[in-house]
N, C-alpha and C positions, 0 to 999 in steps of 0.2 A: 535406426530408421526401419517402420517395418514394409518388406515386402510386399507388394501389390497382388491380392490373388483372384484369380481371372474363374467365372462361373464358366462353366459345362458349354454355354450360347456362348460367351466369348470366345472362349479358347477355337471353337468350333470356327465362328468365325472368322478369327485371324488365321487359323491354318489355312482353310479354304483361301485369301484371299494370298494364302504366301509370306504370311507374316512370319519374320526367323523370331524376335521375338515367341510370338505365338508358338510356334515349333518347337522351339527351345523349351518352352514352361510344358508343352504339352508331352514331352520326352521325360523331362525332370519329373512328371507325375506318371507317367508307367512304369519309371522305374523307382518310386517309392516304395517302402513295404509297410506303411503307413494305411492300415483300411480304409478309412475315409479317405485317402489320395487315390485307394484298388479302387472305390466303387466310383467316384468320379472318373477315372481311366477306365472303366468298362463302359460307362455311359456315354461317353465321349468317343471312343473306341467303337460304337454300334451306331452312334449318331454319322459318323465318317466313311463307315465300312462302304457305304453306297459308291462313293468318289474314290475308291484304290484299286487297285490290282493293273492299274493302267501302265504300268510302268516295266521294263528291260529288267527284271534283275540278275546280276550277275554277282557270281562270287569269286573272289581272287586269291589265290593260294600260291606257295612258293616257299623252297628250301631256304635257309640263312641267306642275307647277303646278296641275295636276288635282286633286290632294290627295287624294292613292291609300291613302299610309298613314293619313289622317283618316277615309277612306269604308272602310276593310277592316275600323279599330275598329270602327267605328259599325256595320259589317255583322255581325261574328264578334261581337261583343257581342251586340246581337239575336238571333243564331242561339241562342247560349249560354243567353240570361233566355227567351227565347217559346217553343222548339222544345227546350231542351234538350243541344243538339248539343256534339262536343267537335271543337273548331280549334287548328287547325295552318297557320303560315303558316312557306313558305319562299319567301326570296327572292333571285332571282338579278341580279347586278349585272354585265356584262361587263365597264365600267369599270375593276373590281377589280382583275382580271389587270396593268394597266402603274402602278394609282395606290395600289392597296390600297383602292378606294373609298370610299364613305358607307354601306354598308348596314348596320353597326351602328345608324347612326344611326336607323333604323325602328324598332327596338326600344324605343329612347327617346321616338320622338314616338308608340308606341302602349303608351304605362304603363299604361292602364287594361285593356286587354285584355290584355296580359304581365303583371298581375298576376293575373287570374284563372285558379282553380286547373283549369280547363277549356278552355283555351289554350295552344299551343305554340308561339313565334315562334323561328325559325332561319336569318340568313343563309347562303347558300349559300359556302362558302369557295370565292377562285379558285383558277381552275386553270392549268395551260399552255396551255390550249384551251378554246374555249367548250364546244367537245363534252365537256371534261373537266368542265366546272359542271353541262353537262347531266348528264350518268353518276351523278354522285354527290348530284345533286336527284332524279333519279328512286327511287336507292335509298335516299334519306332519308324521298321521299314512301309507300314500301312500308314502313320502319320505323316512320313516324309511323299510316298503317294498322293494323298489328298492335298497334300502344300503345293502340287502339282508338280515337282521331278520324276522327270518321266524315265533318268537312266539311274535307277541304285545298285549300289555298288556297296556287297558286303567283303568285308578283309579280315583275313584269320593272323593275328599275328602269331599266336601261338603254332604250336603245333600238337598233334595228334588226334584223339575226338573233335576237335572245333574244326576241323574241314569235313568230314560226315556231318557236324551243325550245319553248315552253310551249304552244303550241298541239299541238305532238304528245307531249303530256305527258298532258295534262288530255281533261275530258270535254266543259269549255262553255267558250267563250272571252269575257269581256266585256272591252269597249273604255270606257272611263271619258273622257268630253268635257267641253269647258267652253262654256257658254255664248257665242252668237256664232258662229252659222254661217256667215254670210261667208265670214270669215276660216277657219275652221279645214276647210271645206271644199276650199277651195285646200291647205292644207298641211300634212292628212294624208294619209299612203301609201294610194294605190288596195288595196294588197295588206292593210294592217292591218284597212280597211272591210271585206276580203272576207273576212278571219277570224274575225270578230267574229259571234258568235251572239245575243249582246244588246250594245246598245249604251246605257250611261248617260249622261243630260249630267246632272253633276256639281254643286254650289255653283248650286243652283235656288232661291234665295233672297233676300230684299231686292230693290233694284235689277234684279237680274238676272235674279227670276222669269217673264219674260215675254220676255228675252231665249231663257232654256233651251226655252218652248214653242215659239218661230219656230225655234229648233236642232230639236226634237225634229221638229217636220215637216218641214224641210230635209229632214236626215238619211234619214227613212221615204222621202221622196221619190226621194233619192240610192242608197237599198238598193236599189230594186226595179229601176236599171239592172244592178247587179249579175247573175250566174248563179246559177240559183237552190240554195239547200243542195242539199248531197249525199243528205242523208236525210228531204228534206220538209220541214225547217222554216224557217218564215221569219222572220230573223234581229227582235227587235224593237227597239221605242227608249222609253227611258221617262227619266222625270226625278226626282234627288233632292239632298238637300242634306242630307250628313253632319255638317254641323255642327251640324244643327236635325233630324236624325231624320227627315226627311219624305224618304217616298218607299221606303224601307228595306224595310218588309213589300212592296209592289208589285213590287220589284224579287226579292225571293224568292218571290213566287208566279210572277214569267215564269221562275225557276228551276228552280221543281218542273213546271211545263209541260214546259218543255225534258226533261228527267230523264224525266218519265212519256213524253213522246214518243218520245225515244231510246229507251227501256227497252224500249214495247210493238211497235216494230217491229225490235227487234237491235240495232239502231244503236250503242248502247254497247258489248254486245258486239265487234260489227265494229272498230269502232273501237279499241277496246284493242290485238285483234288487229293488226293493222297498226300501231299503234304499238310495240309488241312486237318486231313485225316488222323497224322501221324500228333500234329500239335494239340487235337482235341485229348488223344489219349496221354500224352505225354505231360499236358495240364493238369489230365485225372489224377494222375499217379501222383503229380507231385501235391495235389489240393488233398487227397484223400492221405496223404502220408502226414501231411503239417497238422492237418486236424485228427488223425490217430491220434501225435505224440501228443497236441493240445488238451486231449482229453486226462482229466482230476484222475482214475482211476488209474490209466497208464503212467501220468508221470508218477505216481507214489512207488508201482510196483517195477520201471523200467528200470533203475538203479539195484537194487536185489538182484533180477533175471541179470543184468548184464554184468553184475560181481564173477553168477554163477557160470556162466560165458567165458567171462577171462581166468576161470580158476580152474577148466577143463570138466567142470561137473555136468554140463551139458553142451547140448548141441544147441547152435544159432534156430534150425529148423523146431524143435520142441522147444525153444525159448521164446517163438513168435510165435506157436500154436498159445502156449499158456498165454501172453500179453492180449491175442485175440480173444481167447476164451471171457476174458474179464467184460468186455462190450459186446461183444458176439454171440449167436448160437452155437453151441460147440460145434468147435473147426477137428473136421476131420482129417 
């Protein structure tokens, strides 16, 4: 049975009106690597552009175990019944790219929020490069905009480079923690604590509710060696337990802080900008690298240079002078 496929005015339209449908097909085609799917995703992509940017985006991070997909329900659900709001979560897994990862599996342990008709949950397909997860998260998150969800929510499953992805994605960065400062202050990244604009300790309940407040002042302790934000704010720490609801509203009021903060001094603005900024260049690189290796002269001669490379006869740095040299003006 074949496939239904929807012109450039459709798709346009169904997004616009909200259609998951629509959304769906419109996602499935930016992350094609199918050219005629890229130029219809660009087209489509610049037809939309007008109707995005409207929307909260937040990125969600957090060590092992944290229970990130329990705490994003328990959040997006909240948003959903108190305030109204429509979520959209995508999320991005580097893992994917060598294993096929788990991140379907998010979708499953968040049934109650994927079933509401005011939520959108979409793993990020891999890519050949993490920049390639990022490209195609970022233009899902301007689709999911124009569908009209107004709270996105990006999620790293993985770890390491993919929270520096999502932090130049989004607008707030929160760091989701477990109880047990000690420990986990030894053996989270200096860099993840310094991106972090709110930080939550997690599973504040039972046993452990008294653990999360000796974490929660640890932590406040630990920020203020920090440098201080770029645009005035100082990063907070608060405590909740998704599994029990508590803490949920608090942590969306340091939200709307953040948000009104940003807002009334530029800062979101700024911010976009330069993220923007950073996507344009970070597109060049990878568009002017696929059409280097694409080029008839470099693949004949890229197999040779890279023999000579792994045999110790040269350097990587004189092995890209020569491969330039073959299309180029001599590279000096």
């Amino acid at each position: 049975m074949k496939v239904k496929q929807f012109t450039t005015e459709e798709l346009e339209a169904r997004i616009l009106a909200g259609d998951l449908v629509g959304l769906s097909k419109g996602i499935t085609l930016i992350e094609s690597s199918l050219q005629t799917d890229r130029l219809q995703a660009e087209a489509l992509l610049n037809k939309l552009l007008p109707t995005t940017g409207k929307s909260i985006r937040i990125g969600i991070t957090g060590v092992p175990g944290v229970g990130k997909s329990t705490f994003i329900e328990a959040f997006g659900s909240y948003l959903i019944k108190e305030h109204g709001k429509k979520v959209a979560v995508l999320a991005i897994d580097p893992s994917s790219q060598q294993t096929g990862g788990s991140i379907l599996g998010d979708k499953t342990r968040m049934e109650t929020l994927a079933a509401n008709p005011n939520a959108f949950i979409r793993p990020s397909a891999s890519g050949a490069s993490l920049g390639g997860v990022a490209n195609t998260t970022r233009e899902a998150l301007l689709l999911c905009e124009a569908a009209g969800y107004n709270i996105t929510i990006i999620e790293t499953v993985g770890v390491g480079q993919s929270e520096t992805m999502v932090k130049n994605m989004t607008d707030l960065f929160l760091l989701l923690m477990l109880p047990g400062a000690g420990d986990e202050l030894q053996g989270i990244k200096r860099g993840i604590m310094e991106m972090a604009d709110i930080l939550a300790i997690n599973k504040a309940d039972g046993n452990d509710t008294n653990k999360a407040k000796h974490a929660q002042a640890a932590y406040k302790n630990a920020l203020h060696l920090f440098p201080p934000h770029a645009y005035g704010w100082q990063p907070q720490v608060t405590t909740c337990s998704a599994l029990q609801n508590r803490g949920i509203e608090k942590l969306w009021q340091l939200t709307e802080n953040y948000i009104h903060h940003m807002t009334l001094n530029g800062a979101i603005k700024a911010l976009r900008s330069q993220q923007n900024e950073a996507w344009l260049m970070e597109t060049l690189h990878t568009k002017l690298v696929e059409d280097f290796l694409a080029h008839p002269e470099i693949k004949r001669a890229l197999p040779g240079i890279k023999t000579e490379v792994l045999a110790g006869k040269t350097i990587p740095a004189s092995a890209t002078k020569k491969l330039l040299n073959l299309i180029l003006p001599t590279t000096h």
